[in-house]
DRENPA-3360 file (N, C-alpha, C; in nm, 2 decimals, always signed):
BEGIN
1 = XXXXXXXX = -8.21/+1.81/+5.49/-8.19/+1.84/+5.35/-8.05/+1.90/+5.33 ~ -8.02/+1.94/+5.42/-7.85/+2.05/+5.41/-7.76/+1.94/+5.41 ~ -7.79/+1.79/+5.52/-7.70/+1.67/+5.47/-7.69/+1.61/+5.36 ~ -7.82/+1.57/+5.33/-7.90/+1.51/+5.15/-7.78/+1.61/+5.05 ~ -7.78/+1.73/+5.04/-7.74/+1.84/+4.95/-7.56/+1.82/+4.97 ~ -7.54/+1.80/+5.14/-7.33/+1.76/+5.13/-7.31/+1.67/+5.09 ~ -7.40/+1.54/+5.08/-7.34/+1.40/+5.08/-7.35/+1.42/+4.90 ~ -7.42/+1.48/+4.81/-7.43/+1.48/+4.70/-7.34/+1.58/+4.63;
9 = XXXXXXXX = -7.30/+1.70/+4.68/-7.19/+1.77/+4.65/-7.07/+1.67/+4.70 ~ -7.02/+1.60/+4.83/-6.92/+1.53/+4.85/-6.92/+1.42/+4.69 ~ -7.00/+1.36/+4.68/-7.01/+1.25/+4.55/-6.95/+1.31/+4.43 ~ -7.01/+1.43/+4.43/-6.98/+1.50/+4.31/-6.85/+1.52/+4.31 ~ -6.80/+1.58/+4.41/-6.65/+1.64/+4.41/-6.56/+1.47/+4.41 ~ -6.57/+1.41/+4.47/-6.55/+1.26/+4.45/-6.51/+1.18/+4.33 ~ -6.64/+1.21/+4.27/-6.64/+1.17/+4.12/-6.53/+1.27/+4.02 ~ -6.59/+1.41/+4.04/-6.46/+1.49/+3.95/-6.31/+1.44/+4.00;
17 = XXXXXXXX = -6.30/+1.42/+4.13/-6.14/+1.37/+4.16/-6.11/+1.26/+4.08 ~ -6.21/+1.17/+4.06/-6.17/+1.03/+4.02/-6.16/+1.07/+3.89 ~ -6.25/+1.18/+3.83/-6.22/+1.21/+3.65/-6.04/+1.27/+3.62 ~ -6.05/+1.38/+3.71/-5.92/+1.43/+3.72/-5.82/+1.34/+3.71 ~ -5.78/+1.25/+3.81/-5.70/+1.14/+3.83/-5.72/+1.06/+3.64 ~ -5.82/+0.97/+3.65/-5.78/+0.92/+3.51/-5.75/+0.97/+3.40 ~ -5.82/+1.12/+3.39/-5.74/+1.23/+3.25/-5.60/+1.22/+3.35 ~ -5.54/+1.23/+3.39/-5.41/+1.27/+3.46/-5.32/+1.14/+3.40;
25 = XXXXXXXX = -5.39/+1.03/+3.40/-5.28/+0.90/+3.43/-5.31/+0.90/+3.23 ~ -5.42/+0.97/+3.19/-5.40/+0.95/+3.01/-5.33/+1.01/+2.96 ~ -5.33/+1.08/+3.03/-5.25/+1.22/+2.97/-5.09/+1.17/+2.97 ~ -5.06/+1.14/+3.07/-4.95/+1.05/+3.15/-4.93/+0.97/+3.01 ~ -5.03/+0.88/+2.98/-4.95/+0.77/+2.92/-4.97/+0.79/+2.76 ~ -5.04/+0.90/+2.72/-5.02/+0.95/+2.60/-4.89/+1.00/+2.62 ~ -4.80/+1.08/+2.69/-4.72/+1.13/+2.66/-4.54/+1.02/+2.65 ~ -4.62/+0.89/+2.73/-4.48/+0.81/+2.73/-4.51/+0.74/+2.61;
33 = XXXXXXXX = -4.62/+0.72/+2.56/-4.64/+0.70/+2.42/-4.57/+0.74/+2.34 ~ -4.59/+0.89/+2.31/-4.55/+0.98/+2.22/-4.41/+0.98/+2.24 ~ -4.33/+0.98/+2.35/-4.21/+0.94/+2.35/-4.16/+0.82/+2.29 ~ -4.21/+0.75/+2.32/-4.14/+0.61/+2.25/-4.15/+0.61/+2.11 ~ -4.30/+0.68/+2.10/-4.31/+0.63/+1.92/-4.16/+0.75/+1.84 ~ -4.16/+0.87/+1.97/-4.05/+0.97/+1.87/-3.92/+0.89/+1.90 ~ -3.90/+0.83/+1.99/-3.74/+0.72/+1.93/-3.78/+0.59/+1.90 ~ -3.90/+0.60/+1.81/-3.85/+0.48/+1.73/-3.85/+0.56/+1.60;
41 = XXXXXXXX = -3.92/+0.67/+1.55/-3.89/+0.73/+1.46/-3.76/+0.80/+1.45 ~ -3.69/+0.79/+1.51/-3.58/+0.86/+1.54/-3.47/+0.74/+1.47 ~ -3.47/+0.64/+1.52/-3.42/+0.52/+1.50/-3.46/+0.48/+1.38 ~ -3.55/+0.46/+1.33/-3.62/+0.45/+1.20/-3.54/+0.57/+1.08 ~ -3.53/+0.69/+1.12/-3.45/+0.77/+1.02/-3.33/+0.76/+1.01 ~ -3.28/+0.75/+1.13/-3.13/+0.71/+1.17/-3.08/+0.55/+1.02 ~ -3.21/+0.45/+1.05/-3.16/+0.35/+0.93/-3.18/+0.39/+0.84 ~ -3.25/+0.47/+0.80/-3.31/+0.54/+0.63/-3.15/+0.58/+0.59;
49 = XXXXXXXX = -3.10/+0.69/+0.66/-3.01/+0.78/+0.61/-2.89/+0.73/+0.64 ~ -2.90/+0.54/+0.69/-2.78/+0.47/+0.67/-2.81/+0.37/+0.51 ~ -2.92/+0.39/+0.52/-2.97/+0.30/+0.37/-2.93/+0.35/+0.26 ~ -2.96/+0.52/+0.23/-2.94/+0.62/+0.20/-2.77/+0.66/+0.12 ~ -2.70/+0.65/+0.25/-2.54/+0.62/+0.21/-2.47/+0.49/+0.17 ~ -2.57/+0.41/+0.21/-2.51/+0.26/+0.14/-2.51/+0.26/+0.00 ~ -2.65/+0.34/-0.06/-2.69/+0.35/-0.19/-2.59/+0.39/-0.27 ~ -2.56/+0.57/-0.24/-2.54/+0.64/-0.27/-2.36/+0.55/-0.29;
57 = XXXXXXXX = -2.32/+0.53/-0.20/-2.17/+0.44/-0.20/-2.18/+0.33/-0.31 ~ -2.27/+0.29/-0.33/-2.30/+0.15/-0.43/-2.32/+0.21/-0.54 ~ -2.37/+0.31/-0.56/-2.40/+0.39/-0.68/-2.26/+0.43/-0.71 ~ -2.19/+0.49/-0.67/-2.07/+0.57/-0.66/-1.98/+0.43/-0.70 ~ -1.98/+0.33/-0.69/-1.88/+0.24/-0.74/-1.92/+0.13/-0.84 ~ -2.07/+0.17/-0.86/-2.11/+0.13/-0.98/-2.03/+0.22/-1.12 ~ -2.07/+0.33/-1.11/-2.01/+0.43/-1.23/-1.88/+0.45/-1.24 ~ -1.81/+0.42/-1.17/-1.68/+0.40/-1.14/-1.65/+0.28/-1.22;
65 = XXXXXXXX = -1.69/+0.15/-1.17/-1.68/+0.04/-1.25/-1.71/+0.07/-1.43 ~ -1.82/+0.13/-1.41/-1.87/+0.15/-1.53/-1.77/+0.24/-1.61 ~ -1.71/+0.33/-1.57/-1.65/+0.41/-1.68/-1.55/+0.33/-1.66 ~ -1.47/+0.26/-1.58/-1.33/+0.17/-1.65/-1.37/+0.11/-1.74 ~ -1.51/+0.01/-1.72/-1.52/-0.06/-1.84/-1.51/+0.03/-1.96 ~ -1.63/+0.14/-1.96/-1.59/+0.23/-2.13/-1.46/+0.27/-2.16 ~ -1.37/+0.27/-2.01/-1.26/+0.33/-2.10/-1.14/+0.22/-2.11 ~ -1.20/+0.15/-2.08/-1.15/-0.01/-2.15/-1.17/-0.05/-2.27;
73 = XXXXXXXX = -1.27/-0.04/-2.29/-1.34/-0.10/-2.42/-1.27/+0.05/-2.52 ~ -1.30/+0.14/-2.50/-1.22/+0.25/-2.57/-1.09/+0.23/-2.61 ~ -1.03/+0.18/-2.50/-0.87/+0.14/-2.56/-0.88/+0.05/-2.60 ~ -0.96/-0.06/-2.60/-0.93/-0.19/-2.70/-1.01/-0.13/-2.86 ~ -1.08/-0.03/-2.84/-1.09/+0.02/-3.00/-1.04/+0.07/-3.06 ~ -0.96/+0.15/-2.97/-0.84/+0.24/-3.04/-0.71/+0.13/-3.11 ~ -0.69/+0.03/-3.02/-0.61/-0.06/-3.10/-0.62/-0.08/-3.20 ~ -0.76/-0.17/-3.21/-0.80/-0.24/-3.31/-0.83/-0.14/-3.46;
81 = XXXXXXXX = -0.84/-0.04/-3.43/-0.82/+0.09/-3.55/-0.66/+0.12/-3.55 ~ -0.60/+0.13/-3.47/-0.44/+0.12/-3.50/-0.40/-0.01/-3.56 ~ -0.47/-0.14/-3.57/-0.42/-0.23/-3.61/-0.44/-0.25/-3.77 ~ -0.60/-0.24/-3.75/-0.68/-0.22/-3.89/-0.58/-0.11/-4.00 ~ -0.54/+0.00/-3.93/-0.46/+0.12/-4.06/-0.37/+0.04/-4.12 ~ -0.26/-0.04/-4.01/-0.15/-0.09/-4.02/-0.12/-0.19/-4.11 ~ -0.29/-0.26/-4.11/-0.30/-0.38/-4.22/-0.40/-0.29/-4.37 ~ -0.47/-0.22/-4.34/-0.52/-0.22/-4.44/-0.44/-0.11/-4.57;
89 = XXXXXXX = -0.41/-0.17/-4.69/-0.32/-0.09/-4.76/-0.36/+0.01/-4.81 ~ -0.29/+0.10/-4.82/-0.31/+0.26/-4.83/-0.27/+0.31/-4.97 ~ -0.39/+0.31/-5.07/-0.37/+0.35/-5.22/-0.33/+0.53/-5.22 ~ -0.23/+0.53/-5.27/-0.20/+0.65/-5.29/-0.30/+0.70/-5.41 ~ -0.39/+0.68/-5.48/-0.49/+0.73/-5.55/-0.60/+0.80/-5.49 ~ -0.60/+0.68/-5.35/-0.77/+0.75/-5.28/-0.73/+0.85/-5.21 ~ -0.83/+0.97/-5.19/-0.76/+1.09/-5.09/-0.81/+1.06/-4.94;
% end
């Protein structure tokens, strides 16, 4: 009976090694997991916050463009009101 009782304590302790061991190798490969997935998120923000400044630079030379144009068009209005005075005759009656 005292053999019956080691061979089934040996099994047991056996079995828990073999449990130990595979939580060990999960554990293991959750954690090279978790590393890889954090540099690809890493890499993944790294493009965000290049997308980010591409925008922001595109925007930036959008409004830029944009206010030459208004202040283009501004000076071709100011003309055309300098030209208009020049032609339109000026009654000394109207105030």
């Amino acid at each position: 009976m005292t053999e019956d009782r080691l061979t089934r304590i040996e099994k047991i302790v056996e079995s828990n090694a073999k449990s130990i061991e595979a939580l060990s190798d999960a554990v293991a490969q959750d954690r090279k997991e978790r590393a890889q997935e954090r540099k690809e998120w890493a890499q993944d923000r790294r493009r965000i916050f290049e997308w980010m400044a591409r925008l922001s630079a595109a925007q930036r030379d959008f409004y830029e463009v944009q206010a030459d144009y208004i202040r283009h068009i501004e000076e071709i209005e100011d003309r055309l009101a300098q030209i208009l005075d020049r032609l339109t005759p000026q009654n000394e009656d109207q105030p």
